[in-house]
C-alpha positions in Angstrom: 104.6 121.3 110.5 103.8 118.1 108.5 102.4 116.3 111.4 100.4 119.7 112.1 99.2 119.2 108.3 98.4 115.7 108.4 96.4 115.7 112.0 94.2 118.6 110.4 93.6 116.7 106.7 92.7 113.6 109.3 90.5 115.5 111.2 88.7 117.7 107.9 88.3 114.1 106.5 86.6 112.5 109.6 84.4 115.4 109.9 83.4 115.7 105.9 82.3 111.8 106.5 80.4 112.2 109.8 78.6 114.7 107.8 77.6 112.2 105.0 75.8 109.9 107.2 72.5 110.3 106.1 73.3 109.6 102.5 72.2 105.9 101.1 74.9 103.3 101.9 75.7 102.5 98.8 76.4 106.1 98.1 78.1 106.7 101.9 80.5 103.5 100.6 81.7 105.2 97.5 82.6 108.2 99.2 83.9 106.8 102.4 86.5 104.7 99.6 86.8 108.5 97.9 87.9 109.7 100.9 90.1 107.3 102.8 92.2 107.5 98.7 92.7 111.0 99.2 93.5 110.6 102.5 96.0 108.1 101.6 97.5 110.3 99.1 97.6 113.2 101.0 99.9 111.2 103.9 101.9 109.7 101.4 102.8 113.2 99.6 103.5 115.0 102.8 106.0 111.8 103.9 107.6 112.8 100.2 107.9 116.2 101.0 109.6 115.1 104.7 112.5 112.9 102.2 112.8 115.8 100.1 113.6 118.2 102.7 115.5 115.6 104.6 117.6 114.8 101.2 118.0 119.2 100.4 119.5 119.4 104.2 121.8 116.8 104.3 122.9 117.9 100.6 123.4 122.1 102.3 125.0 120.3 105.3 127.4 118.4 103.1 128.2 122.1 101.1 128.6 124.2 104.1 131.4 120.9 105.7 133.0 121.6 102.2 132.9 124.7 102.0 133.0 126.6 105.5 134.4 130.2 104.4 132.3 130.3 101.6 129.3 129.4 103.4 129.3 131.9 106.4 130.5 134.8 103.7 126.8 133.7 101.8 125.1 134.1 105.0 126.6 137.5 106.1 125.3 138.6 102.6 122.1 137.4 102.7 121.9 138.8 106.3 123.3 142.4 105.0 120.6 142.4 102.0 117.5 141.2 104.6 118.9 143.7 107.3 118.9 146.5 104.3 115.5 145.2 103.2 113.8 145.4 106.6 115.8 148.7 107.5 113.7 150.4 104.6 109.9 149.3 105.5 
């Protein structure tokens, strides 16, 4: 999903400055700098979001090891109140 994410800001980049070509270069500079920032930003938020869901499973991995019985009981609930959920649409 995040390398999905990242190939398509790439690309919607690349294509945004192919489309700027005709502009003066001064101009076509200052947004080509623009847009390789935001680009850089972009990547760099989407490899935070990877840590934080690499740190959140680890931490639920380490909880359910702890706590086995607990853990399948959560899920059988959840599953009951989806299941009942679902059953009524």
């Amino acid at each position: 999903m995040a390398n999905n994410a990242k190939r398509r800001t790439s690309s919607a980049l690349e294509n945004g400055a192919e489309a700027l070509a005709d502009l003066p270069s001064e101009a076509l500079d200052v947004i080509k700098d623009i847009i390789q920032e935001v680009r850089d930003e972009t990547l760099d938020l989407i490899e935070s979001g990877r840590a934080q869901v690499s740190g959140l499973e680890k931490s639920a991995e380490g909880m359910i090891r702890q706590n086995p019985l607990q853990s399948v009981c959560i899920a059988l609930g959840v599953g009951c109140v989806v299941g009942l959920l679902m059953r009524r649409r």
